[in-house]
C-alpha positions in Angstrom: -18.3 10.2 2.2 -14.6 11.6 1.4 -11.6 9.7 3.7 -8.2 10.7 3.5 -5.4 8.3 1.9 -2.2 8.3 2.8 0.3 6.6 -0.1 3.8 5.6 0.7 5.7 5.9 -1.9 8.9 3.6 -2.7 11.8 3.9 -4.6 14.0 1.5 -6.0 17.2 1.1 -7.5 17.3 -2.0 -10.0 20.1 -4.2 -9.6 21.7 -2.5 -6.7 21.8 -3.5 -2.8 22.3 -0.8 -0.3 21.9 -1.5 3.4 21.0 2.2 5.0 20.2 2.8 8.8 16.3 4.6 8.7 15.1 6.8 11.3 11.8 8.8 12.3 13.2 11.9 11.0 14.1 11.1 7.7 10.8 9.8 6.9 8.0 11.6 6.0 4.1 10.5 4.7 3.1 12.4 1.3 -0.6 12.6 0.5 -1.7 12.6 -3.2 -5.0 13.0 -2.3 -7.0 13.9 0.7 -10.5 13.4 -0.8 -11.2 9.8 -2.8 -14.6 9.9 -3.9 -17.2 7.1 -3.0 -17.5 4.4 -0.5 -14.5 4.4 1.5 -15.8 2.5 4.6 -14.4 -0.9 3.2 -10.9 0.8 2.6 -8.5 0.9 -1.0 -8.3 -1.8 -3.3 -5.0 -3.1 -5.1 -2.6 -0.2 -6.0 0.0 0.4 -8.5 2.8 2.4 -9.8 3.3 2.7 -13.1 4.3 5.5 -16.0 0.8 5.3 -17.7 0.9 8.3 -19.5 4.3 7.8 -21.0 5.8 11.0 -19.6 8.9 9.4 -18.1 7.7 9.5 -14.7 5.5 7.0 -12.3 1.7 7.5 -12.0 -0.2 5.8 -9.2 -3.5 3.9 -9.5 -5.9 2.8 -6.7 -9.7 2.0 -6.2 -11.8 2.1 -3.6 -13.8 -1.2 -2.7 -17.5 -1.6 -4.9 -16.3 1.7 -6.9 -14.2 3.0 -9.3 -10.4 3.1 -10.4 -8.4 6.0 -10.7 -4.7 6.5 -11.9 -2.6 9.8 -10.5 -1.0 11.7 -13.1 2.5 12.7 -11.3 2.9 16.4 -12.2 5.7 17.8 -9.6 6.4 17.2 -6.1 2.9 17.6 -4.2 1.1 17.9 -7.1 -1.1 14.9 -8.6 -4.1 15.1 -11.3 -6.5 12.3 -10.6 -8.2 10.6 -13.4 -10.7 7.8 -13.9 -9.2 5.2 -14.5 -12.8 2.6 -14.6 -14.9 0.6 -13.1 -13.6 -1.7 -10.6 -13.3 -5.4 -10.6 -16.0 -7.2 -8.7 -13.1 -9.1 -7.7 -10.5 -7.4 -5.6 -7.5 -9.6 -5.9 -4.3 -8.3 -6.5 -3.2 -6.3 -8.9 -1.0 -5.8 -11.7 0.5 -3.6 -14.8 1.8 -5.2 -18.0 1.4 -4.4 -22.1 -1.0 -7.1 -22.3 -2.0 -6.2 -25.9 1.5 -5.7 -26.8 0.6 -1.8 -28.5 3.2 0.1 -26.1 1.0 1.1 -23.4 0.8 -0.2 -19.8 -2.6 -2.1 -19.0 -3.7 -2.5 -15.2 -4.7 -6.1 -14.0 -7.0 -6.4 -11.6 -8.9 -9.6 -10.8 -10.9 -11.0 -13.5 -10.0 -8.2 -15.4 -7.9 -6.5 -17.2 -8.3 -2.8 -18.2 -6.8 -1.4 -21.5 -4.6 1.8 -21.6 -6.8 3.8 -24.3 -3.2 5.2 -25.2 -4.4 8.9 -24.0 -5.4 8.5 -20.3 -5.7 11.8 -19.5 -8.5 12.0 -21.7 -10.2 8.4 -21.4 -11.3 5.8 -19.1 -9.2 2.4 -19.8 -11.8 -0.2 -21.1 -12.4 -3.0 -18.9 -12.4 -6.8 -20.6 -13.1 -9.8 -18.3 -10.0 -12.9 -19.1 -11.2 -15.0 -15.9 -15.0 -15.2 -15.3 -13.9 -17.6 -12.0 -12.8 -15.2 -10.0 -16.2 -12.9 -10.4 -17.2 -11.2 -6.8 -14.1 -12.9 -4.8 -13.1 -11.0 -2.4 -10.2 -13.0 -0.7 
């Protein structure tokens, strides 16, 4: 079953505070995908942004509930490459992107789990490795 996703996208600017007046017209949804594969009935699981592909821009990585994880290479404006990122957490508590093994790359964290940038993601799957066996099929 393919469901649409709609992703808002944030930006921020570190160490600076703005107040701005927003209104209807100068907001608009972008889609970076209209087709997630899998079970979709259950809706998304943690999402992240992060630049895991070291290209100078953010990437964005979701799962869908029971399935798998992907990251989306940002290309351009509109345009998104999805990749597999791995097989999600049976646990679907928050989420999370750090160096965990300290070799340069951004990791995702996702439950019990962490899942290990295999320093060319457009290529590979991250490998998943368990750090909380506690937390194994919580959902909450």
């Amino acid at each position: 079953m393919m469901k649409s996703i709609a992703v808002p996208v944030l930006l921020t600017a570190l160490c600076q505070i703005a107040v701005a007046q927003i209104s209807a017209d100068l907001f608009r949804h972008h889609y970076i995908t209209t087709d997630m594969p899998g079970e979709n009935t259950w809706g998304f699981a943690p999402s992240a942004l992060a630049d895991f592909d070291k290209d100078g821009d953010l990437d964005y990585a979701v799962g869908n509930r029971g399935g798998k994880i992907y990251w989306f290479e940002y290309q351009e404006a509109g345009r998104w490459i999805r990749h597999e990122l791995g097989p999600f957490s049976p646990s679907h508590l928050g989420g999370a992107v750090l160096d965990v093994d300290r070799d340069g790359w951004l990791d995702l964290i996702i439950g019990g789990y962490w899942y290990r940038n295999p320093q060319n993601p457009g290529e590979r799957a991250f490998s998943r490795h368990r750090y909380d066996s506690r937390l194994e099929g919580r959902d909450s």
